[in-house]
N, C-alpha and C positions, 0 to 999 in steps of 0.2 A: 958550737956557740949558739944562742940565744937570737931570734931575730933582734937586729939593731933598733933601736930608739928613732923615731921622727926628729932629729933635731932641729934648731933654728937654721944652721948654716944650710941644712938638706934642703930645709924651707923656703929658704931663698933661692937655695941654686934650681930647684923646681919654676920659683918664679918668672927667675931669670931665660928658664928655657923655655916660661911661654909666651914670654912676650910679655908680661904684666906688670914687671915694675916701671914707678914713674920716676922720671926725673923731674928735677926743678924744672923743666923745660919744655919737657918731654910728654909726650899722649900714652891715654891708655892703648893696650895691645891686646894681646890673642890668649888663647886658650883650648876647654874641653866640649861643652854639649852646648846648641846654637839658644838663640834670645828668644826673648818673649817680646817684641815692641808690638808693631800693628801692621794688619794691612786695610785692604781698600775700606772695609765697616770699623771705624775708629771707633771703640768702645771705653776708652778709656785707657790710661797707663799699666802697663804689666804692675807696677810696683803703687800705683796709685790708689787705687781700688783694690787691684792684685785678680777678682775674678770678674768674668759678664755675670748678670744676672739673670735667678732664674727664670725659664721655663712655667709654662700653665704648670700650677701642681706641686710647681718648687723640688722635685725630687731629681729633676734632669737639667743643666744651663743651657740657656742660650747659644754658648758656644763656649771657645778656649783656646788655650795658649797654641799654636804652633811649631814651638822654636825659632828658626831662621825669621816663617811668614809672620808672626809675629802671632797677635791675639785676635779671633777672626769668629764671627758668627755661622755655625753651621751651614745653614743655605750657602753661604758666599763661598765656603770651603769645596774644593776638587776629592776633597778625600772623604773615607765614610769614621767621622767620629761621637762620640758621645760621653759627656760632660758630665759625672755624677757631684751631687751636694753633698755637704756635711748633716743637713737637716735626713736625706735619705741613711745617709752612714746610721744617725742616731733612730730614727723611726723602726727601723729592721735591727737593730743591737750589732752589727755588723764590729766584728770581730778584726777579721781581716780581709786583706784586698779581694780572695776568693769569693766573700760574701756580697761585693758590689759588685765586679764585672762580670762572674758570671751571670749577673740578669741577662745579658747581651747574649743570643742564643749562638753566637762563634765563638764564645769562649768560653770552656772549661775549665774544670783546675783536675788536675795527677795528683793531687795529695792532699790528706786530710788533715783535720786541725790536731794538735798536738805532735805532728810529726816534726822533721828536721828542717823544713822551709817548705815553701809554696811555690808550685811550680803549675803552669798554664798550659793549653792550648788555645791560641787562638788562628783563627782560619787554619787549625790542623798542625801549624807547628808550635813547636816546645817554647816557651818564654817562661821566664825564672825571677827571680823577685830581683835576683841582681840587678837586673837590666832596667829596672824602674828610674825614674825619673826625680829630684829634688828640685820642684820648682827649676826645672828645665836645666839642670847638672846629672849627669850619669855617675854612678859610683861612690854614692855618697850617703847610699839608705842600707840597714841592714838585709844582707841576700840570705834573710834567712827568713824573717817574717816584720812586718811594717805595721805597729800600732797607728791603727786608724784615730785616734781619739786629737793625735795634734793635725787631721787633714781636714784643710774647706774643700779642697775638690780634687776626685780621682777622675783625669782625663784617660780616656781610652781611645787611640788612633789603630784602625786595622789597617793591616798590610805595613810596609816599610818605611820604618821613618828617617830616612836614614837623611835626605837632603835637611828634614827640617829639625832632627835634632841628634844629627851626626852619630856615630858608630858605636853601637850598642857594645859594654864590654863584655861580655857573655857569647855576644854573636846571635841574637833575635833577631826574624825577618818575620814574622805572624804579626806581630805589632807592636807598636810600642804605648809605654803606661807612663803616666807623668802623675805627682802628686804636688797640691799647692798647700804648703801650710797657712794654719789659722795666722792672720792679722789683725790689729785691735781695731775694734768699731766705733763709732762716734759714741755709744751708749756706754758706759759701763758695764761691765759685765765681774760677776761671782757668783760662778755657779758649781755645786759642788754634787756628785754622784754617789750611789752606795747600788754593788751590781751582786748578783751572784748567778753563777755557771753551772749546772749538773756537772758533778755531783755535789761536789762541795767546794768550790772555787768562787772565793768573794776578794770583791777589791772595791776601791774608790778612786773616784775621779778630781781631780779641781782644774776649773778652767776659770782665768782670773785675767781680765783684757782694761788697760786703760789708756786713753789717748789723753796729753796735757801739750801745753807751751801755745803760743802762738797759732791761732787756728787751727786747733788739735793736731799741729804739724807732726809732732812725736807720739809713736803709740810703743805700748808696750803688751805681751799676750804670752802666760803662761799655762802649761799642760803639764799636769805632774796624776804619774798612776803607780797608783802598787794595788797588788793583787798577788793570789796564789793559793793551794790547794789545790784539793783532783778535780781533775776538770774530766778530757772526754776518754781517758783511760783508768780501765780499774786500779786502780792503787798507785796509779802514776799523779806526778804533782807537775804543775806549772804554773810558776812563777815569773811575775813580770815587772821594773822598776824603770817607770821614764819618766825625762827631765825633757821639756820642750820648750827653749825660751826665744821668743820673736822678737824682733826691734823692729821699729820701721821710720823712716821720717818722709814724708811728703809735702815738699815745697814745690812756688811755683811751677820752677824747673827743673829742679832740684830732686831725685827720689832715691832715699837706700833701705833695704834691709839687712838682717843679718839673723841667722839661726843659730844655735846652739844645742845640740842633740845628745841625750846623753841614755844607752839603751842596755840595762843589764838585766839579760834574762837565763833561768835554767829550767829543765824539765829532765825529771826524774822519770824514767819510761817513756820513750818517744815512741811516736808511732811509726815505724820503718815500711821501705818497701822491700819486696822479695820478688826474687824471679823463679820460674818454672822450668824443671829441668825439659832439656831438649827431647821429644820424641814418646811424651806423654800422650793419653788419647785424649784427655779432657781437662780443662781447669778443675779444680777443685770445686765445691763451694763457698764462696767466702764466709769469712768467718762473724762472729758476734763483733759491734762496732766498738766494743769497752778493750777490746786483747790487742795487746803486742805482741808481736811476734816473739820478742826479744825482754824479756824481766830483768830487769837487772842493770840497762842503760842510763847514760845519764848525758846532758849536751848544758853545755854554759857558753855564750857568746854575748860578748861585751861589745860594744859600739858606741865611738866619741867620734861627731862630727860637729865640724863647723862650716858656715856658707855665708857667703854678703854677696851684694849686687848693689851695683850704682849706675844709675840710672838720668842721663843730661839732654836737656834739650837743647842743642845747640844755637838753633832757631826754631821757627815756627813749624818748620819740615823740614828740620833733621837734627835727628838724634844716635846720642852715643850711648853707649854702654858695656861696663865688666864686671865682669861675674868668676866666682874663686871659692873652691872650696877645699877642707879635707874630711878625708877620715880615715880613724885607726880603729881596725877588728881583730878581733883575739875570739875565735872559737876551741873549745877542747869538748872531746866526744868519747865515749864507748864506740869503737865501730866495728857491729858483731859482722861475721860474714857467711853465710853459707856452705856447708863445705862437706864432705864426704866426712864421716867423721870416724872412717879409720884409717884413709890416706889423708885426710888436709887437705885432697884435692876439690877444686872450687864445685858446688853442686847444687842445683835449684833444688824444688820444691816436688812431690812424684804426685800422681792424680790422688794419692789419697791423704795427702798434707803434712806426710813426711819430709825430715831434711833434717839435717845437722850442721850446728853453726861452732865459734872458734871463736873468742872475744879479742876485740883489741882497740888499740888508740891509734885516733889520727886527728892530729889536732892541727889547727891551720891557722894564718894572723895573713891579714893585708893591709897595705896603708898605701890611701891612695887620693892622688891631688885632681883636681879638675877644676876647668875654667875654660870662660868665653865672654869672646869680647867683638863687636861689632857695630855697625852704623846702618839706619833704617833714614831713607828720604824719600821725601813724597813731594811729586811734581809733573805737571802736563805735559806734553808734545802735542800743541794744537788739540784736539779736543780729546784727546787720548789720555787716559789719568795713570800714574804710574806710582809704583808702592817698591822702592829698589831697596834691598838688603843686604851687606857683606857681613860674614862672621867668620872666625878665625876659633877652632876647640881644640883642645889639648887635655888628656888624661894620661897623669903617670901613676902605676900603679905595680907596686912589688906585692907580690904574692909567696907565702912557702908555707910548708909542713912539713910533719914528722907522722911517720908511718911506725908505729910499735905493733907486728903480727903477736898474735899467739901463741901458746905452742900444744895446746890442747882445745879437744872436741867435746859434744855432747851429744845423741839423740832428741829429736824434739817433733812437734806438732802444731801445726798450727791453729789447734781449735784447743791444742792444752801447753802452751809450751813452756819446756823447760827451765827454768832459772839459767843465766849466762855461766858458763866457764867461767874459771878465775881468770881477772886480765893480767898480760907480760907484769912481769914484777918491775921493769925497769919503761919509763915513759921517756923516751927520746926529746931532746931539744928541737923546738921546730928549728927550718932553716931555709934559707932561699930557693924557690923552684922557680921563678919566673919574674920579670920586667916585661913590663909592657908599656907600648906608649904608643896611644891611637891618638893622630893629629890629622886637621883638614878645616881646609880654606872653602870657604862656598859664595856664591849669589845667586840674588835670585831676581825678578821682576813681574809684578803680577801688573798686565793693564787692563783698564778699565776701557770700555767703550760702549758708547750708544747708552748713555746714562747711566752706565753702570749696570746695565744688563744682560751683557757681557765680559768675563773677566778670563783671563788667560795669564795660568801662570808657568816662567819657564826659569830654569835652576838648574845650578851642576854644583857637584862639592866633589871635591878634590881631596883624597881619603890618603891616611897613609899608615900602614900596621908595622908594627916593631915589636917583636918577640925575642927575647932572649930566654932559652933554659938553660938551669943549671941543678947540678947534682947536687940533694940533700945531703948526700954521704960525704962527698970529699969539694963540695965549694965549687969547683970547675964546669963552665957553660960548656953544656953537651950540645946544645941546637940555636940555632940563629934564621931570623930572615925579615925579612923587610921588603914592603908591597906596596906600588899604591895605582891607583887607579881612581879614573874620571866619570862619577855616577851622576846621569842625566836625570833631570824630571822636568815633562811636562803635565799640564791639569789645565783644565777648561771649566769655565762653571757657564752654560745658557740658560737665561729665565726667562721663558714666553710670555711669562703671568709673575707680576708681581712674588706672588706666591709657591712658584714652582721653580727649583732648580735642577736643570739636567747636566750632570758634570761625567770627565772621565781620566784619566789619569794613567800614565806612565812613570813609574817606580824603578828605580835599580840601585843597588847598592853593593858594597863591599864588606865582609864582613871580619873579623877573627877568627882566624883558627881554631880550632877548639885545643882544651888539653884535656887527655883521655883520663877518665877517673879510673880509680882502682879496681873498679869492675871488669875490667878489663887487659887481655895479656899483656896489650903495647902500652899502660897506665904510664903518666907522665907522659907521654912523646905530645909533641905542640905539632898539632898537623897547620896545612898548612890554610894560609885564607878560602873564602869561595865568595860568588858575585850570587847575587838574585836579581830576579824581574817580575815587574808584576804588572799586570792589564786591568783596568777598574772601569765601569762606567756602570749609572746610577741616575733616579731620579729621589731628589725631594721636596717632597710638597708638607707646607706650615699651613694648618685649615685653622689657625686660631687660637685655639686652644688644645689642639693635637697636631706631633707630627708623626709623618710616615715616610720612609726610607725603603728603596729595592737597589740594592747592588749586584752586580755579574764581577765577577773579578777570574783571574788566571794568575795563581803564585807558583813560583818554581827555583830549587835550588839544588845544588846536589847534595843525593841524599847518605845520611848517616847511620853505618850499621854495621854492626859485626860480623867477619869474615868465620868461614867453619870453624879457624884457630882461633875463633875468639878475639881476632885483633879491629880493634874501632875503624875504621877512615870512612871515607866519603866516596862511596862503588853506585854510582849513576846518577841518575836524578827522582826527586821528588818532587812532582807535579797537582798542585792543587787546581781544582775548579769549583768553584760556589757561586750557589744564589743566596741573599739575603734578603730578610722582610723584617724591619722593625717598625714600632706604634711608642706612642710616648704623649705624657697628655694627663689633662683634665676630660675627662668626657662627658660628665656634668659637672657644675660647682659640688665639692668635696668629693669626688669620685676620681680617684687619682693612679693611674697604671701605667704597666712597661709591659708586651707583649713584643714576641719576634719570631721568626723560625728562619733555621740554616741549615742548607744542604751541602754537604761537600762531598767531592768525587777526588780522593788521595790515593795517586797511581805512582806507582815505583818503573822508570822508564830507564833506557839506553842503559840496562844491567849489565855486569862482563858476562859475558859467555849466554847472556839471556835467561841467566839466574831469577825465578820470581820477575820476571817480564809482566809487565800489566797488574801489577800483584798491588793488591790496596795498602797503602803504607800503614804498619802497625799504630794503634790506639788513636787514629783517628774515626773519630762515628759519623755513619752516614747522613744524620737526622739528629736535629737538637729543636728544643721548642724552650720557650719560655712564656708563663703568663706572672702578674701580678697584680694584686688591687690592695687598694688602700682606699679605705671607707670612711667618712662623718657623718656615724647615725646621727640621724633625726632623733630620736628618740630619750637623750641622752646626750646632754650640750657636756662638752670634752670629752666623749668616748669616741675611737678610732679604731675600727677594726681594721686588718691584712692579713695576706693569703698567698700565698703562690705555689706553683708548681712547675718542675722542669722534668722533661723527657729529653735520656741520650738513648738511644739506639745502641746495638750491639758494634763490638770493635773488636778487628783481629791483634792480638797477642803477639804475632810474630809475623816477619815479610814471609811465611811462607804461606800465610794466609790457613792454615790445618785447624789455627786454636784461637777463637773466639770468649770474650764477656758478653753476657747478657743484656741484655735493652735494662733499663731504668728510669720509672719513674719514683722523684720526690715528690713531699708539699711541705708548707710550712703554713705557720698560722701565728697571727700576732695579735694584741691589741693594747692601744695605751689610753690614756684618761689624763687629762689637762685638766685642776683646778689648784685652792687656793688655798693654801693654810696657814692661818695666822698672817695672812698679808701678802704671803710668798707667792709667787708661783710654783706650782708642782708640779712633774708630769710620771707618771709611774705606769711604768712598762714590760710585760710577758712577750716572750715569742717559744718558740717551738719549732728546732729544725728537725727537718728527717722524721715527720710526724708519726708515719706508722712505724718505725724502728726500721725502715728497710736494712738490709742485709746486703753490701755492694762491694765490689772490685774499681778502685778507679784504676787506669794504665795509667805510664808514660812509655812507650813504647812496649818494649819486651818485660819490662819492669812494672809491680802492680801493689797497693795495699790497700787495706779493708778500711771503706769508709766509716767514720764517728756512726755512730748510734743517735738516737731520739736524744734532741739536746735542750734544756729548758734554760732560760735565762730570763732575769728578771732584776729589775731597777730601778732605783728613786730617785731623780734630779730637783732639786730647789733652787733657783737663782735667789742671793740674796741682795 
């Protein structure tokens, strides 16, 4: 049968298990991913303003949301984060999430634009689009890829977030990504786009924002895009249609939103990864950045969500709030696989780019609820200032697919490949493979002392995992368990000087199991949870109009990787150590940049049998840099030049450390022009990624594909 419909009664009985309905009588209750209120730097309401503002330079904020700790100014924060704009989204054409955080020299992205979704590293481990953030709800953005065009702000928190915005459903411990959408501003706004993409990929934009009633208590803010045509694959198409509508209202005491997300997208030719058969001497070359592996693919995934939050101040120091979302996704794919192509037997890629693949479907639908609900109060003990938080999150979330193999091969290349096999003639109904339901109670309390230039914060949350599988073929739950466990944090922020803070932080958390993908012999099996911890300390200093950050941090979890059978689990630990160094700023009036560099040491420890002992853990790079600038010549009133360039260093391919990718350096080059026509405001804008056409491999572990090629884009915005 058909996965089952969301219906109302489902919709209530979800609400009912989280605590969230009201009675005549009755308080708000509990839920999925923690709050956004405040801690000790009160900047304003999560829901009333919605962000801090920015930063010298405007491309970086002041700070941002926490979850649990609430919305907190960089300096004041124990942890190392960074606050991107919408103004940065729009000045660089930033596509997708990959295009902002990787400025941040600990994170990179495993995957290229036009492929199947976005997936990350940061501080070395794997983080997926899944695990992002909706205005501080998990579970509710598509985990495939996230148009930027309805986001004011991509927060980036490294290391574990797990106290302040509870259980990643993916199971991310590198860090976690929060995105705030656009809300209407006191101005009016109608503004409308016209873009195009190499090769031939154009679309348009409208963002249309109005606040009315009563001291512009109600705003309203639409985001609608359609686009399509070949974009960074030859003869491949990518098409994109979203619907972004905001609500908001801010009363005295009073604040709500609500979202409505509507995201239907396909691409004809995706850009796939491939792995390398075992016991080759060398990787290959990568290929031209226009080829798919794979001709003949096609991926559609649809996404309907919806979000609110409300938002009360009880008194003057303390407040309540809940928060509740859904959403329902429906993906259907081509999904070619590799394969020996006279047994079928599974087969990477040989040193000279051979391999043979097998076409098939595997199509998947999840639908899934979250919500949080909590109380933030602020109050002394003698001259001690205290910022205390409870939250309660709950995300329930069914998950299934249908597996259709092939039953035929081909020969192929990866510098010429083949058109796909015909696919199964018959495509299987999806069907149940999973229930999950990650719930957890937390508090926290940050104090203030000696004017606040001392703050100490101490927090536990109380996690609990619930996995159910069950078999596509005959409906019956084959595996079960349930977990839970008490993850501590503490964090310290010391400021000698006004302007310096020295903080440090203790992290640990619980994660999800993973469920093994099809790459794999044990695919399907729900292994089972794992814990992390992490060690942080850090100084930063705000000089004005620039800031600068140095973290030492120690992450570690057990590590994830395939046994000689080929079967997935978690065989020891994987042990991160990094230094960081980031710069952010104006560094003269119109001279506007992001520079960093990150070191990390990714060691494979406490192996069975001392398997790859000390062995660097696959697709992590030892060495990342980033610079960026952004220019207002003189010479030329609305002309803006930018630039940037990133270096990764070389990554091994596999825990046995034998097979290595190459170092790489990009650049990019942009520039845009602000004036007037007919009255209007105009801004009309070129950029250029991958400026020399480099030629590159990204990893994600053992798995790898060929970066985009040389990408132009260019753009007309008029507010009217």
């Amino acid at each position: 049968m058909p996965h089952r419909p969301f219906t109302r009664s489902l919709l209530l009985r979800h609400l009912a298990a989280a605590g969230l309905l009201v009675s005549a009588g009755g308080a708000l209750a509990q839920s999925t991913q923690p709050a956004t209120l405040q801690t000790i730097t009160v900047e304003g309401s999560q829901l009333s303003d919605g962000v801090m503002p920015p930063f010298a330079g405007g491309q970086v904020a002041t700070g941002g949301s926490l979850g649990l700790l609430g919305t907190s100014n960089v300096m004041d924060s124990p942890f190392s984060t960074v606050n991107y704009t919408s103004q940065l989204v729009d000045d660089i054409q930033a596509r997708t999430l990959a295009d902002v955080i990787t400025l941040d020299p600990s994170v990179r992205t495993t995957t290229s634009t036009g492929g199947f979704g976005e997936d990350f590293l940061i501080r070395g481990f794997s983080v997926g689009t899944g695990d992002v953030g909706l205005n501080g709800l998990y579970g509710l953005l598509s985990a495939n890829r996230i148009p930027l065009e309805m986001v004011e702000r991509v927060e980036l928190l490294k290391g574990p977030g797990t106290l302040m915005r509870g259980i990643p459903p993916n199971g991310s411990i590198g860090g976690s990504v929060n995105v705030i959408t656009k809300r209407a501003d006191d101005e009016p706004l109608t503004r409308v786009s016209a873009a195009y993409t190499s090769k031939a990929n154009v679309g348009t934009h409208v963002d249309i924002g109005r606040r009315f009633g009563k001291n512009n208590a109600w705003g309203v803010r639409f985001n609608g895009v359609l686009r399509g045509g070949e974009a960074s694959i030859r003869d491949g198409k990518q098409n994109l249609g979203l619907g972004a509508l905001a609500l908001d209202y801010r009363g005295e005491r009073l604040r709500w939103t609500l979202d409505a997300i509507y995201q239907d997208e396909k691409i004809d030719d995706f850009r796939a990864q491939i792995g390398f058969r075992p016991g080759i001497a060398e990787i290959p070359a990568a290929p031209d950045g226009d080829i798919t592996f794979y001709p003949g693919t096609t991926l559609t995934q649809l996404d309907k969500t919806v979000a609110s939050r409300l938002e009360y101040d009880l008194t003057d120091n303390l407040t309540a709030h809940v928060a509740m979302g859904y959403r329902d996704n429906v993906v259907k794919q081509m999904f070619p696989i590799s394969v020996n192509p006279n047994t079928l037997a599974r087969q990477g890629v040989d040193a000279d780019g051979n391999f043979g693949v097998m076409n098939s479907y595997y199509d998947s639908y999840s639908k899934t609820f979250s919500a949080d609900a909590g109380l933030q109060a602020r109050f002394n003990t003698g001259s001690v200032g205290h910022v205390v938080a409870l939250s309660a999150t709950r995300m329930d979330q069914e998950a299934g697919n249908a597996y259709s193999p092939g039953t035929a091969a081909v020969s192929s290349n990866i510098y010429n490949p083949s058109p796909l096999p015909a696919a199964p003639s018959v495509r299987k109904n999806m069907e149940r493979a999973s229930e999950t339901t990650l719930s957890s109670i937390a508090i926290a309390d940050t104090l203030s002392f000696a004017q606040d230039s001392v703050l100490l914060t101490v927090g536990a949350r109380r996690q609990t995992v619930e996995v159910d599988g069950y078999s596509t073929a005959t409906g019956a739950r084959t595996s079960t368990y349930k977990a839970s466990a008490i993850s501590p944090v503490a964090g310290i922020v010391v400021k000698p000087l006004n302007n310096v803070s020295i903080y440090g932080n203790f992290t640990e958390g619980l994660t999800r199991g993973t469920i093994v993908s099809a790459n794999y012999a044990n695919a399907g099996e729900v292994l089972d949870p794992y814990k992390s911890k992490q060690y942080e300390a850090g100084v930063k200093v705000d000089w004005g109009k620039v800031t600068t950050t140095v973290a030492v941090y120690q992450l570690g979890r057990p590590a994830g990787q395939a046994d000689d059978a080929n079967v997935y689990g978690y065989f020891g630990e994987q042990r991160n150590r990094g230094l960081e160094l980031t710069a952010y700023g104006e560094l003269q009036p119109g001279l506007r940049f992001m520079a960093g560099a990150a070191f990390t040491q990714a060691k494979l420890m406490n192996t069975p049998g001392g398997v790859n002992e000390g062995n660097t853990a696959a697709g992590v790079p030892r060495r990342t840099f980033n610079l960026a600038l952004d220019w207002d010549t003189p010479w030329v009133n609305g002309l803006s030049l930018n630039g940037s360039v990133a270096y990764t260093s070389s990554s091994y391919i596999d825990s046995t450390n034998t097979l290595s990718l190459p170092a790489v350096t990009t650049f990019g080059l942009g520039a845009r022009y602000r004036t007037e026509v007919a009255g209007k405001p105009v801004v009309l804008r070129a950029n250029i990624d991958n400026l020399t056409d480099k030629k590159y491999w990204l990893a994600s572990g053992s798995f790898a594909t060929n970066a985009a090629g040389r990408t132009v884009m260019l753009s007309a915005t008029v507010d009217f």
